[in-house]
C-alpha distance (Angstrom), angle and dihedral (degrees) to the residues before:
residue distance angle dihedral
X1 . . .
X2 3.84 . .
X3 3.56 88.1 .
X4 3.91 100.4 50.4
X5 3.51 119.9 133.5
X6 3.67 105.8 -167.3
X7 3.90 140.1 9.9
X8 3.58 136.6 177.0
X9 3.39 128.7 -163.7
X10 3.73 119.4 -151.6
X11 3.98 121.6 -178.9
X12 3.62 134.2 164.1
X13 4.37 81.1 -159.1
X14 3.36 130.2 67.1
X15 3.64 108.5 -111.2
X16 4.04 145.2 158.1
X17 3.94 127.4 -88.8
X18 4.33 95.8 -127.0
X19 4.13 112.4 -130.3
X20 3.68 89.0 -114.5
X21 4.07 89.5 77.2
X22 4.25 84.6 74.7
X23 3.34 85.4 67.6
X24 3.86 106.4 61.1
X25 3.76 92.1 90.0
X26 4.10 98.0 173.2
X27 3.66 87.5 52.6
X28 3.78 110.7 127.3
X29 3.94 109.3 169.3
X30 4.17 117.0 37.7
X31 3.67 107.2 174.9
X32 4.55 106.5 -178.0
X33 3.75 122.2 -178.5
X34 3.70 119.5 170.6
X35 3.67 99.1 32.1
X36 3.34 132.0 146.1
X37 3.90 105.9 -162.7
X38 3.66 136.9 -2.8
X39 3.89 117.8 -123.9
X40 4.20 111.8 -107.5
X41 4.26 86.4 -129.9
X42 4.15 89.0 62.7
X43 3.81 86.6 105.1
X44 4.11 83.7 71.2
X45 3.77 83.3 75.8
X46 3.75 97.2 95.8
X47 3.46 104.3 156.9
X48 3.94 87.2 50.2
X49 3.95 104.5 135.7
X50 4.15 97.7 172.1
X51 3.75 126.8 16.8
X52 3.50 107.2 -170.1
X53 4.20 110.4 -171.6
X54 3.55 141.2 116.9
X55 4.16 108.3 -54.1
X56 3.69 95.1 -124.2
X57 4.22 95.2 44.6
X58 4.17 77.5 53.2
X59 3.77 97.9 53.6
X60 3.68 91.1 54.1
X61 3.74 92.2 66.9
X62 4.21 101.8 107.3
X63 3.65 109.2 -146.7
X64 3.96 100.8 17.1
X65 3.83 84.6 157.2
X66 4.00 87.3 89.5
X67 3.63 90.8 68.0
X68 3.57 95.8 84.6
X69 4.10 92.4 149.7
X70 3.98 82.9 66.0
X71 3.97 112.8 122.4
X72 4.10 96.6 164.7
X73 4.01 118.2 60.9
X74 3.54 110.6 145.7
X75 3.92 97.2 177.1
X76 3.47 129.3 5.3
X77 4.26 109.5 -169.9
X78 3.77 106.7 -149.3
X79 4.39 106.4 -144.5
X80 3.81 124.6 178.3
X81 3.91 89.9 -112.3
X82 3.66 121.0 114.4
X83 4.10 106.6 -99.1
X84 3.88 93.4 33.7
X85 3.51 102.5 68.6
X86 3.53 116.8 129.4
X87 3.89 88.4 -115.2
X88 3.88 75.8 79.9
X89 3.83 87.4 90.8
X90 3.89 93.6 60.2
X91 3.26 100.1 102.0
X92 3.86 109.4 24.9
X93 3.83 85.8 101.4
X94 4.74 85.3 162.0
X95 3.54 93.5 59.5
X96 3.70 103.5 133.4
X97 4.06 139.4 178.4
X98 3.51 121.9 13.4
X99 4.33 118.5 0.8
X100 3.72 115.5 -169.6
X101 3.91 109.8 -169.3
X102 3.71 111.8 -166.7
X103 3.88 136.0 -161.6
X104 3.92 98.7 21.3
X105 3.87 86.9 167.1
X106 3.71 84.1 78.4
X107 3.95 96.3 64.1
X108 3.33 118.2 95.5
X109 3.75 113.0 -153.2
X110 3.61 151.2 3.1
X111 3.47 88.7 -101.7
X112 3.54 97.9 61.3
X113 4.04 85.0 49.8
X114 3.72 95.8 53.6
X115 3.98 86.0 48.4
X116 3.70 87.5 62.7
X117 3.46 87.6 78.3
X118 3.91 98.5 -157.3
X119 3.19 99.8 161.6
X120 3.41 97.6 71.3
X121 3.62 96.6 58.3
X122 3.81 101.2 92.2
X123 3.79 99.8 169.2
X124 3.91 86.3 73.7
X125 3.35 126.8 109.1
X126 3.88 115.1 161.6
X127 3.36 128.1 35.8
X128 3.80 131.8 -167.4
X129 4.35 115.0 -170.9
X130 3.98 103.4 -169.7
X131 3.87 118.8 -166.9
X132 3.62 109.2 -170.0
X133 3.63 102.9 -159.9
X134 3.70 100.3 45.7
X135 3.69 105.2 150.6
X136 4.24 86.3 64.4
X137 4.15 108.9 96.1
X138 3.68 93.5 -176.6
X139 3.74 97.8 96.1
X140 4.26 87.8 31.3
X141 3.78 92.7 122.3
X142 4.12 95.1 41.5
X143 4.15 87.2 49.9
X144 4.06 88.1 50.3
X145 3.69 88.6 58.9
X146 3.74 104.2 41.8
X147 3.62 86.2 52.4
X148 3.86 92.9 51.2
X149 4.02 81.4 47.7
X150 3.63 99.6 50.0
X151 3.91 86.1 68.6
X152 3.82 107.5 -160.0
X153 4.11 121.9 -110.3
X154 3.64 112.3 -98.2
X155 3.49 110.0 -125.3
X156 4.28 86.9 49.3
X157 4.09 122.5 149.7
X158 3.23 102.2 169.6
X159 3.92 133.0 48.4
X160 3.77 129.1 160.4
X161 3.86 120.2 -176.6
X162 3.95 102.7 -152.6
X163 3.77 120.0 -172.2
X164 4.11 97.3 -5.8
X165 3.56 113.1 180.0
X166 4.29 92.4 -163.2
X167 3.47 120.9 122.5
X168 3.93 86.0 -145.1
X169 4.17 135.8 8.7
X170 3.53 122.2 -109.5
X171 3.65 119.2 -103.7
X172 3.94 91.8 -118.6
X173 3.93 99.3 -157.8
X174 4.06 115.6 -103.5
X175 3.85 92.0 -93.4
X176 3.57 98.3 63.1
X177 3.65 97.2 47.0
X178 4.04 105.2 38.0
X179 3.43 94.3 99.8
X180 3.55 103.9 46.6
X181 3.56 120.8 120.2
X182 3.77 109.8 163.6
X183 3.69 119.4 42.2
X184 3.90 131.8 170.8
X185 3.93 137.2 -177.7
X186 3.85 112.7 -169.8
X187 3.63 138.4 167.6
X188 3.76 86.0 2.4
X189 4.07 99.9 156.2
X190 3.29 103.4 -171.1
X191 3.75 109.0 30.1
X192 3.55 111.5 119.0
X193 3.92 98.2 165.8
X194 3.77 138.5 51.9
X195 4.10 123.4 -142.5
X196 3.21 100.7 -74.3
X197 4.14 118.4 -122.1
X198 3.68 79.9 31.8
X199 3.95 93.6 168.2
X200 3.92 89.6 57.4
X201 3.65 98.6 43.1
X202 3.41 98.0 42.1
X203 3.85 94.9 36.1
X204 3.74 95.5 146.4
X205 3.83 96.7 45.4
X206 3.87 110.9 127.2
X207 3.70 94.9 168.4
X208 3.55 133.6 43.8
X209 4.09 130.0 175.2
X210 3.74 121.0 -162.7
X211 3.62 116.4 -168.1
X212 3.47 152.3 177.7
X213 3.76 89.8 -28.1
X214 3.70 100.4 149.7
X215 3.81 99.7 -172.8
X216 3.25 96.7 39.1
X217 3.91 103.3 132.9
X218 3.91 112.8 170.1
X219 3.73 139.7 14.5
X220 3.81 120.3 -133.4
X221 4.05 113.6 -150.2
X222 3.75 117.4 -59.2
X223 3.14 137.1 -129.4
X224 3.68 114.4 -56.2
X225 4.33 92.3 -140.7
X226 3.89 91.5 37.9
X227 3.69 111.3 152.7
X228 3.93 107.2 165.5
X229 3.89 120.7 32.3
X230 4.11 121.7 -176.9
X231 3.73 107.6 -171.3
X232 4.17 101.6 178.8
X233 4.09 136.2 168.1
X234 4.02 87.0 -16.2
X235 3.90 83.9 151.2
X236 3.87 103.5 -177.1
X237 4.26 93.4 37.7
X238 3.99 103.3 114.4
X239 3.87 119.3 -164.9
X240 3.77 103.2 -162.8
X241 3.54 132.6 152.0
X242 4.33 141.4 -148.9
X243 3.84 97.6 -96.8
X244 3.59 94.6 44.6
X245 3.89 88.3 61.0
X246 3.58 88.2 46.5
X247 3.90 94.1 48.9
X248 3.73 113.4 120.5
X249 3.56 121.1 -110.9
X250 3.82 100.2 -103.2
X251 3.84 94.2 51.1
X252 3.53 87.5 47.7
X253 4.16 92.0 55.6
X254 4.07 82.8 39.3
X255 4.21 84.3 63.4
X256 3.85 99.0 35.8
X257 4.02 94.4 43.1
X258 3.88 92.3 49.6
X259 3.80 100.2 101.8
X260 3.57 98.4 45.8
X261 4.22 97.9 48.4
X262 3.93 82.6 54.4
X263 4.01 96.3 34.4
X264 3.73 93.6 149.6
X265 3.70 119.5 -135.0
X266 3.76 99.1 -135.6
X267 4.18 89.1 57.5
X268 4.08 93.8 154.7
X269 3.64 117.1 -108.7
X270 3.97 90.4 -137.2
X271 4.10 82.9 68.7
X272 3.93 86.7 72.4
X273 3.85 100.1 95.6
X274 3.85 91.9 39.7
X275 4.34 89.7 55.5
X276 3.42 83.8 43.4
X277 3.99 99.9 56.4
X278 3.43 94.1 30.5
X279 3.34 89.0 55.8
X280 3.90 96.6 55.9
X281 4.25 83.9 48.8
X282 3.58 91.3 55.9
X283 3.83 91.2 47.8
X284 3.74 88.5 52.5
X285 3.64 81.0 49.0
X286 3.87 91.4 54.8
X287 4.13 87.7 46.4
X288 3.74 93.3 56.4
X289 3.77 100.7 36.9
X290 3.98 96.5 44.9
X291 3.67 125.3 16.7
X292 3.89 92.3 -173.4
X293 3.33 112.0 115.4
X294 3.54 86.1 -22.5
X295 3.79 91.7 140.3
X296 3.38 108.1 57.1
X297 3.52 91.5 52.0
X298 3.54 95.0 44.1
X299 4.24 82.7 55.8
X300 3.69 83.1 39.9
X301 4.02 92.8 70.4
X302 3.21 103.2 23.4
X303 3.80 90.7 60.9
X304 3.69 91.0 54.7
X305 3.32 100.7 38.5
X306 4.20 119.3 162.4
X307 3.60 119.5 -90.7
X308 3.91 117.8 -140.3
X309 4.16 93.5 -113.1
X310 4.00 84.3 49.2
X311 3.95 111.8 130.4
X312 4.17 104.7 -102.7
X313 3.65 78.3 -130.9
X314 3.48 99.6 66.0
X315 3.84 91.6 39.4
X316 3.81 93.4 54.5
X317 3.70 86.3 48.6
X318 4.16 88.6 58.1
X319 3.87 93.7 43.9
X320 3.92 85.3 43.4
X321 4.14 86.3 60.8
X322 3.56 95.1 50.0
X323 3.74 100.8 39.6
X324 4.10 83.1 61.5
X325 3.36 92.7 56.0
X326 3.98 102.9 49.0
X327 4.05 84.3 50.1
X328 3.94 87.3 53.6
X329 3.44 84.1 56.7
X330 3.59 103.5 47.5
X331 3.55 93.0 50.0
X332 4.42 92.2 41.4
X333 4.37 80.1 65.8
X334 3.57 104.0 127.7
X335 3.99 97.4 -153.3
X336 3.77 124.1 36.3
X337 3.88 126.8 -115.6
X338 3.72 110.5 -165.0
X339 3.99 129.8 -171.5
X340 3.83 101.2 -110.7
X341 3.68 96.9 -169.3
X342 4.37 118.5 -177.4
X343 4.00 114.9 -112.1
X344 4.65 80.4 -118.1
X345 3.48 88.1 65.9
X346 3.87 98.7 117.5
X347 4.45 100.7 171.4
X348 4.09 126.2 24.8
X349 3.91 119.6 -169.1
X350 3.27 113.0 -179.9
X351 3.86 119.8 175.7
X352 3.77 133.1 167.5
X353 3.83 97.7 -2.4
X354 4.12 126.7 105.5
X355 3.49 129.7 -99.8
X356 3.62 135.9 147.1
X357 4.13 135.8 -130.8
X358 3.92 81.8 -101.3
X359 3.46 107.3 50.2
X360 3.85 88.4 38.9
X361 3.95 88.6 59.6
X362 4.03 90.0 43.7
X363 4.34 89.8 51.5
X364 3.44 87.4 50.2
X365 3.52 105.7 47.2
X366 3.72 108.5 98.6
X367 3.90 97.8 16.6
X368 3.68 89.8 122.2
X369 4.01 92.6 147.9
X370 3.97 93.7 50.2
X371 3.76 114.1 113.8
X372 3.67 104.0 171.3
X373 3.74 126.6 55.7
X374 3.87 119.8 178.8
X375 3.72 123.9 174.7
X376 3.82 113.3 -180.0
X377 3.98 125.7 -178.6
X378 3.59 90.7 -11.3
X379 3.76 110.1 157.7
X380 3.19 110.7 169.4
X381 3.93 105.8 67.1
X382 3.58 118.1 79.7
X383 4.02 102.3 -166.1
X384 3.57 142.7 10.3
X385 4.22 118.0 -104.3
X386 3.29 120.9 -80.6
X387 4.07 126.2 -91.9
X388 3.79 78.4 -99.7
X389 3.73 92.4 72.4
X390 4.09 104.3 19.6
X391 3.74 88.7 50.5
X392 4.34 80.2 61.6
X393 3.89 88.5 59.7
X394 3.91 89.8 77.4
X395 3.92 91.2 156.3
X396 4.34 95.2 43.8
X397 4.18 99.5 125.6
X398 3.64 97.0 166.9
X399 4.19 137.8 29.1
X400 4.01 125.4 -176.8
X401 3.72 117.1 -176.1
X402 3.60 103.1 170.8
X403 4.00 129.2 170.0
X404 4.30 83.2 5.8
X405 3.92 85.1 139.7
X406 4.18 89.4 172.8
X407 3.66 95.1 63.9
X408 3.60 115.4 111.2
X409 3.75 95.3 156.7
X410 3.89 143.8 55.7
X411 3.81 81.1 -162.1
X412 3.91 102.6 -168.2
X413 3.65 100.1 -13.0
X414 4.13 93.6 125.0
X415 3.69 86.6 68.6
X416 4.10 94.8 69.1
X417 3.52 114.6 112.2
X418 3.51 100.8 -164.7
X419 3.75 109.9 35.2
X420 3.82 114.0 124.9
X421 3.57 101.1 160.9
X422 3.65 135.2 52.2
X423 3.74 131.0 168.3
X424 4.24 121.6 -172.4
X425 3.37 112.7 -178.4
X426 4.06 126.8 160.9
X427 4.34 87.9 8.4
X428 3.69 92.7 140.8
X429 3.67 93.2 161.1
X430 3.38 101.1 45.7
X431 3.95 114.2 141.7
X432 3.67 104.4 -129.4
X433 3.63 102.4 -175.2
X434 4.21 85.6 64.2
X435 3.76 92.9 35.1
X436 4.03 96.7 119.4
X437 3.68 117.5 175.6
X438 3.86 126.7 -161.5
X439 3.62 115.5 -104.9
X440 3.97 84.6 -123.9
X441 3.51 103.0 84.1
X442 3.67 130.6 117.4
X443 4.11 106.6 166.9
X444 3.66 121.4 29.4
X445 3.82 123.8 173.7
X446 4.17 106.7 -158.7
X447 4.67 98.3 -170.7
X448 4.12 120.4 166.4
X449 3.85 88.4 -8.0
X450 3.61 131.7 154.8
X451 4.23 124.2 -110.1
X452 4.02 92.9 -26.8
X453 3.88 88.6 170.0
X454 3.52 92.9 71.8
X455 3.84 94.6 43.1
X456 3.95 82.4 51.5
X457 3.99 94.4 44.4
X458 3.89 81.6 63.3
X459 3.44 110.7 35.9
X460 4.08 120.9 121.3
X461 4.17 94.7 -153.4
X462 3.39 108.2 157.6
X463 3.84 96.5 156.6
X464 3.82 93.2 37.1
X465 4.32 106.0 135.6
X466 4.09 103.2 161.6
X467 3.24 122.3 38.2
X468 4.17 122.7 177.0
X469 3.64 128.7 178.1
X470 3.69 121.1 -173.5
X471 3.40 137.7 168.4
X472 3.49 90.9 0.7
X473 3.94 136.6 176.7
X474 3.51 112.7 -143.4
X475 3.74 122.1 -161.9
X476 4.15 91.8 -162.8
X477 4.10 128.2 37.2
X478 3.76 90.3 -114.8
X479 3.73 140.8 44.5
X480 3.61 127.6 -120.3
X481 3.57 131.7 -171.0
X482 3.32 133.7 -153.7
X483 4.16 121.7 -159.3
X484 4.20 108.7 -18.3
X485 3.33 95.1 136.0
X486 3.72 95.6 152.7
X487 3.73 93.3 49.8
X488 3.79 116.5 142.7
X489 3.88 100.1 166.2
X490 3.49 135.0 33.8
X491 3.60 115.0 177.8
X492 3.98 125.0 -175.3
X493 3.58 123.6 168.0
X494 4.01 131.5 163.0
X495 3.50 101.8 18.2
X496 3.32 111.7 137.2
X497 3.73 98.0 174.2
X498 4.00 92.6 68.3
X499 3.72 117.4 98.8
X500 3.83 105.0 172.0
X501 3.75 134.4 -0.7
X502 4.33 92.1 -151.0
X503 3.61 87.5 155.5
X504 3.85 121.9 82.1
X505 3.32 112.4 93.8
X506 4.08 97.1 101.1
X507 3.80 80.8 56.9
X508 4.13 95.0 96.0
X509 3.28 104.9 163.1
X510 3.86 93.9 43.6
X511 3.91 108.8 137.4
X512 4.12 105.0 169.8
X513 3.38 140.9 16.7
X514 4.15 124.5 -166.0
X515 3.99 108.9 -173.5
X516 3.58 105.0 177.0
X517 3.96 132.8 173.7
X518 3.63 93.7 0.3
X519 3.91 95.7 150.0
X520 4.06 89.3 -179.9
X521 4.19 101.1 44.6
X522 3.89 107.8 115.8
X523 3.63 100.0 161.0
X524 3.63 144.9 24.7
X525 4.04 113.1 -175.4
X526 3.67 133.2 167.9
X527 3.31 100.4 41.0
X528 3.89 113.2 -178.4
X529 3.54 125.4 -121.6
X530 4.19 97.5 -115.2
X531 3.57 83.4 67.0
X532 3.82 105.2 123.1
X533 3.91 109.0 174.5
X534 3.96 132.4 -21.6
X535 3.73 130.2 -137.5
X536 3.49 108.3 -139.4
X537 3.85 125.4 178.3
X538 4.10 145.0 135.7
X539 3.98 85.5 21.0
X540 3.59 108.8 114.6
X541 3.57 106.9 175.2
X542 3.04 99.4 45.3
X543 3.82 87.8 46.2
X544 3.94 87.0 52.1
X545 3.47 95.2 46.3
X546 3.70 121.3 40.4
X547 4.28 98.1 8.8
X548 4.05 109.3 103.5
X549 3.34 138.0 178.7
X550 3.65 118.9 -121.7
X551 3.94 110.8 -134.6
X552 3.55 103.7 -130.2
X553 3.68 109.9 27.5
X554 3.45 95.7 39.3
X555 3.92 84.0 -137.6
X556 4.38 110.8 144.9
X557 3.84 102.6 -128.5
X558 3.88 134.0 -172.3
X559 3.69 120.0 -150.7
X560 4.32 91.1 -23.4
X561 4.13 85.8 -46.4
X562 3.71 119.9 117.0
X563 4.19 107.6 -115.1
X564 4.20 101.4 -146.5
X565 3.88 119.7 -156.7
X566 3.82 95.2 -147.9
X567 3.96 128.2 79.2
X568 4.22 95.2 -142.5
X569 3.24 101.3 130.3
X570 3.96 92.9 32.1
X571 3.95 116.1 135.3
């Protein structure tokens, strides 16, 4: 045994690594699953190469440092107890692949950074820093200079800044960050600055994450070979352009009073909690953006804040008020802040940040490589660009707007030549009656959307396979549907306004149909013959009504086609 090489431990129990593993000291690969602790003496291992185990039975190995044959060290959790300091990492000059080094707010000094030594360890290639208390500025300063100590490997691609409690990032010099391809800030509190001459430090980046930095306030140029940009809860970053400075007062009012001259009746109840915290964001917003009178309002709402048994009504109405006054803001700026985005860039989620119908159009100008678009909890734009600029996009496969409660048009979307996939969800003020979709599509998701029968009646789909519809406002009791011929799945579930679905048999290539939670369906008629199985459940009229047994088999049927209880083959 003295002489064994590897061992792997496999156990469906949990179980306890014996002392006698310390001794195994040619042992190169130790691969545990199961266990319940490590033993202390594991650092005897020093021919250990990989050590494959649960990351939290690793990080209670004291003195891991000794290992200095180790290759594989996914996470290494930094503690103030003598043997898991971060000067730990000194030595373990064969780490390769990804390092994740968690609690940094537990280090100490810059010292203690530099002693790291990272920058000999040339076998890695991503690297995750975690802070876990990262909404704490008290040690802001000290966490600026342990990062600038730390002193990245040089042949890095990957770097993610977790939890950083810096006001700003180190400007790394050019020959630690050459390489890097990936890079991502999140849940930074109080960063208010990127790297400045980002695009030449960061030359190689291709991907590049920006979240949950709250004071975030401008973006310096990008990456010139950017192909992916995330962009998410940046709550005081304003996209604005020239003309919208320049816009006169009553198209400005026209832009900010949108939501409430087309506050739809149906609003869902389960939307509640999200007015309510977005809401307190926006007020935050307010704080930072104008500190006029900032608190007495602030008092204002937080003195009559909602209670959970509140009418939505009456909470829409609140979130209504201060949603009016953040867009006052936005369009009071007195300089404008566009989105200059590269021509590489090939997907763009943006979520929770503020941009306007303007500076939207100008982003999207000359993206003609992008072929994802994803706008998520976006408030503040009304409609989608023109056919002017989405007809540009001549690559765009896929768009998400999702919880973009402002939008009341799809603006130029029909003119798309590419798009196959669309998903609405939480678009209560869509316009349906100028809701034009490109004949393109194959998969379209329709969730807490507004009158999607009469976008339906009028849609030209010829290449239309999935369609879902969920939590759903219908204007009529029954859907009609204008060209899907190449349907194969129609999906519609929690939608209590349908009554019958009498309209299917143009539907030829129809294949299976999942109708679930419609309290109100009583009949489904005209059923074409494609139709292979349906998915029936939480509909009890229907169920009542039209559902019947047959005699032999036992089998529940529906006009000759067999009703299944399971959702396998559901979108």
């Amino acid at each position: 045994m003295k002489h064994l090489r590897v061992l792997e431990i496999s156990s469906t129990s949990v179980f306890v690594l014996p002392e006698s593993v310390c001794t195994l000291y040619q042992l190169q690969v130790l691969r545990i699953k199961s266990a319940s602790s490590l033993p202390k003496r594991l650092n005897n291992l020093v021919s250990l190469r990989y050590l494959e185990a649960n990351s939290d039975l690793i990080s209670g190995i004291p003195d891991i440092g000794k290992l200095t044959s180790l290759q594989g060290l996914k996470h290494f959790q930094v503690k103030k107890e003598k043997g898991y300091e971060l000067e730990q990492l000194q030595n373990l000059n064969e780490l390769r692949g990804r390092l994740c080094i968690d609690n940094l707010e537990n280090v100490e000094s810059r010292d203690s950074a530099i002693a790291a030594n990272l920058k000999e360890k040339e076998h890695l290639d991503m690297l995750q820093l975690v802070w876990r208390d990262g909404e704490d500025n008290v040690n802001s300063d000290l966490d600026v200079e342990i990062l600038e100590g730390l002193q990245l490997p040089p042949y890095l691609t990957s770097l993610s800044l977790d939890g950083y409690r810096g006001r700003s990032c180190p400007s790394w010099p050019e020959c630690q960050t050459s390489d890097i391809q990936e890079f991502a800030l999140t849940w930074c509190g109080m960063l208010e600055a990127l790297p400045l001459m980002m695009d030449q430090i960061y030359r190689s980046c291709i991907s590049l994450e920006l979240s949950h930095l709250p004071k975030l306030k401008a973006l310096h140029a990008l990456p010139p070979q950017l192909t992916i940009l995330i962009i998410e809860n940046t709550l005081s970053l304003i996209f604005v352009t020239k003309e919208d400075l320049h816009m006169s007062p009553a198209d400005k009012r026209s832009i900010i009073e949108v939501m409430r001259k087309r506050m739809p009746k149906w609003f869902p109840h389960q939307y509640q909690e999200s007015l309510v915290n977005n809401e307190k964001e926006m007020m935050n917003f307010i704080a930072a953006t104008n500190d006029s009178n900032n608190e007495a309002c602030s008092a204002k709402h937080n003195k009559s804040a909602p209670a959970a048994d509140v009418d939505i009504t009456a909470v829409w109405g609140r979130w209504l008020e201060v949603h009016e006054r953040k867009m006052e803001l936005i369009y009071s700026r007195q300089n404008e802040a566009k989105l200059l985005l590269p021509s590489t860039l090939t997907e763009l989620w943006l979520k929770g940040c503020n941009i306007t119908n303007r500076a939207l159009s100008a982003s999207l100008q000359t993206l003609t490589s992008l072929t994802r678009l994803s706008l998520e909890e976006i408030r503040t734009v009304t409609r989608l660009p023109s056919a002017d600029v989405l007809g540009k996009l001549t690559s765009l496969q896929a768009i998400i707007l999702r919880e973009c409660w402002a939008i009341t048009s799809l603006g130029g979307m029909g003119s798309l030549p590419c798009l196959t996939d669309l998903f609405l969800s939480g678009c209560p003020c869509l316009d349906s009656e100028t809701a034009f979709l490109p004949s393109s599509l194959q998969s379209i998701l329709f969730e807490s959307c507004a009158d999607v029968d009469v976008i339906l009646a009028n849609a030209d789909l010829p290449c239309l396979s999935d369609l879902m519809i969920t939590h759903c406002h219908m204007r009529t009791a029954s859907l009609q549907f204008g060209d899907l011929r190449s349907l194969r799945s129609l999906s519609i579930r929690h939608c209590p306004g349908l009554l019958s679905l009498v309209y299917l048999q143009k539907l030829n290539s129809l294949e299976f149909l999942i109708l679930q939670n419609c309290s109100n369906l009583e009949a489904v008629k005209n059923l074409p013959r494609s139709l292979k199985s349906i998915v029936i459940h939480g509909c009890p009229i229907l169920e009542k009504e039209s559902v019947e047994i047959e005699p032999l088999s036992g089998r529940r049927m529906l006009n000759g086609i067999p009703v299944e209880d399971s959702f396998e083959h559901a979108l």
